[in-house]
VOBA-1610 file (N, C-alpha, C; in pm, whole numbers, padded with zeros to 5 digits, always signed):
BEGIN
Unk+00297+00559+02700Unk+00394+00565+02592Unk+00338+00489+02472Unk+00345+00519+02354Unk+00251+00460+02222Unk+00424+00418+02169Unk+00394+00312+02098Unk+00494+00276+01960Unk+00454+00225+01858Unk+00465+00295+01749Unk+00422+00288+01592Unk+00501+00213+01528Unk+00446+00061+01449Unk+00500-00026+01422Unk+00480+00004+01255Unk+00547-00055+01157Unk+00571-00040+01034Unk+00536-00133+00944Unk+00462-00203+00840Unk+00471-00241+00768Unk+00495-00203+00598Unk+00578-00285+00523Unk+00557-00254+00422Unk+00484-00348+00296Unk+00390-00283+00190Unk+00331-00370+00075Unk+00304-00326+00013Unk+00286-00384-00137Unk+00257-00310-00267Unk+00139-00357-00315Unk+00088-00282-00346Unk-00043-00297-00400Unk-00045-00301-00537Unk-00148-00420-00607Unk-00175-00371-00769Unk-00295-00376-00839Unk-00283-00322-00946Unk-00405-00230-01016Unk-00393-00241-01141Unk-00508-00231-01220Unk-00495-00226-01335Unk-00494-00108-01398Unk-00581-00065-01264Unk-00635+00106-01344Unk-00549+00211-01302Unk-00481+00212-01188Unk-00349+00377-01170Unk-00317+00318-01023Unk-00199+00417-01040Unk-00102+00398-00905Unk-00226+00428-00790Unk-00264+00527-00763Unk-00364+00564-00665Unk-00470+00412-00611Unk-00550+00379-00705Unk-00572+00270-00685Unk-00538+00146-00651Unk-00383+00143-00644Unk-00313-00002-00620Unk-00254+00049-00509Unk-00229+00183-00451Unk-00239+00182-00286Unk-00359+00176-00209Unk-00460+00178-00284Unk-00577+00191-00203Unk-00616+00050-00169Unk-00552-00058-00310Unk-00612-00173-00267Unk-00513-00228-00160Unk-00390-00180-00171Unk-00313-00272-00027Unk-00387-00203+00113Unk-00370-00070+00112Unk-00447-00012+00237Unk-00536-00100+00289Unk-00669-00148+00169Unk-00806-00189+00215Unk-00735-00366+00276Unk-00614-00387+00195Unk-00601-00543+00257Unk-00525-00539+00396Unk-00460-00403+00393Unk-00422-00431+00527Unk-00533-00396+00678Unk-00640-00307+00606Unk-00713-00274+00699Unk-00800-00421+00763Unk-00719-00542+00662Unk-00875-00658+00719Unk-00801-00696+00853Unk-00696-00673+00874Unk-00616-00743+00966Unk-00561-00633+01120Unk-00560-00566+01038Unk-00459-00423+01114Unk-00542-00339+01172Unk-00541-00264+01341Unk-00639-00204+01324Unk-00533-00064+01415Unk-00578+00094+01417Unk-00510+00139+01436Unk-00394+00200+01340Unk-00428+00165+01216Unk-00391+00262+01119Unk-00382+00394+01137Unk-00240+00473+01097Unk-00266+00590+01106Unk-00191+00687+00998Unk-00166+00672+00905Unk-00113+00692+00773Unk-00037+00568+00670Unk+00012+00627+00587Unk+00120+00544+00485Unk+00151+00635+00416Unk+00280+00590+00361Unk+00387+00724+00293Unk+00411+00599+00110Unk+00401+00696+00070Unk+00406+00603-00089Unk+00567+00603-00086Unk+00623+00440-00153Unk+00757+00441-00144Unk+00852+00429-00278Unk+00750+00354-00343Unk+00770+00345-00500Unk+00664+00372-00559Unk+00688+00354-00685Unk+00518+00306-00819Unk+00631+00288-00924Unk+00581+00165-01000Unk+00634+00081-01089Unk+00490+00071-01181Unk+00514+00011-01251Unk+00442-00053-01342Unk+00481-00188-01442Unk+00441-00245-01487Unk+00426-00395-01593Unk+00405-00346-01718Unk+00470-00350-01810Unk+00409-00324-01975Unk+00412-00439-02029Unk+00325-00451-02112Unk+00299-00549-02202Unk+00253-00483-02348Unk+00312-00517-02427Unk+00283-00515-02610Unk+00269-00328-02588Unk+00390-00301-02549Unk+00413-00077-02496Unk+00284-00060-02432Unk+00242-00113-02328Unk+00141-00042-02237Unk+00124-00077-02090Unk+00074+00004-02020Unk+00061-00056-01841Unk+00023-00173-01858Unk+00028-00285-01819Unk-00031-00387-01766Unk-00103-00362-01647Unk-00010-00386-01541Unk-00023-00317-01437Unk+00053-00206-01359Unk+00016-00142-01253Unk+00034-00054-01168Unk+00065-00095-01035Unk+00167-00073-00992Unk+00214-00152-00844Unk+00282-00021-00773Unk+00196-00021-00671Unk+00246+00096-00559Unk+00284+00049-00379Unk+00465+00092-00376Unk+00487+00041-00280Unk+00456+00156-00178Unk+00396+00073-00024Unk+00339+00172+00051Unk+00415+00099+00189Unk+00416+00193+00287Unk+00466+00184+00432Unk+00377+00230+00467Unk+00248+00144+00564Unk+00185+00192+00653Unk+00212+00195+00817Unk+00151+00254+00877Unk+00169+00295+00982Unk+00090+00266+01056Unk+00094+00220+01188Unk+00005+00182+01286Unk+00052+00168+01473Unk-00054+00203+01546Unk-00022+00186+01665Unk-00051+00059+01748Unk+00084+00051+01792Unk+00061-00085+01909Unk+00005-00064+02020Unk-00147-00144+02039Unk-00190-00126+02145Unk-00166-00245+02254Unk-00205-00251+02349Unk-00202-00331+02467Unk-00314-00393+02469
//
């Protein structure tokens, strides 16, 4: 029997949403192993003086509990 445990985190970027899930992905991959998707949950952004600052993408990844 497998059970898929959940986390959620947002990632940020300077340069686009895509990239600020990629960087939480890569931080969760230092720890987590058994990844097996993530579903995008938000994307926000920061403006400063009318422009992105930053890019913040909330992600739910997915992973299996092993034994």
């Amino acid at each position: 029997m497998a059970v898929i445990k959940t986390i959620d985190l947002v990632g940020v970027s300077t340069d686009s949403w895509r990239d600020a899930a990629n960087k939480a992905l890569e931080e969760a991959g230092k720890t987590l192993r058994g990844i097996e998707g993530f579903d995008v949950l938000e994307t926000s952004a920061v403006v400063e003086e009318n422009r992105i600052a930053e890019y913040h993408t909330h992600i739910r990844i997915r992973f299996r509990i092993t034994r």
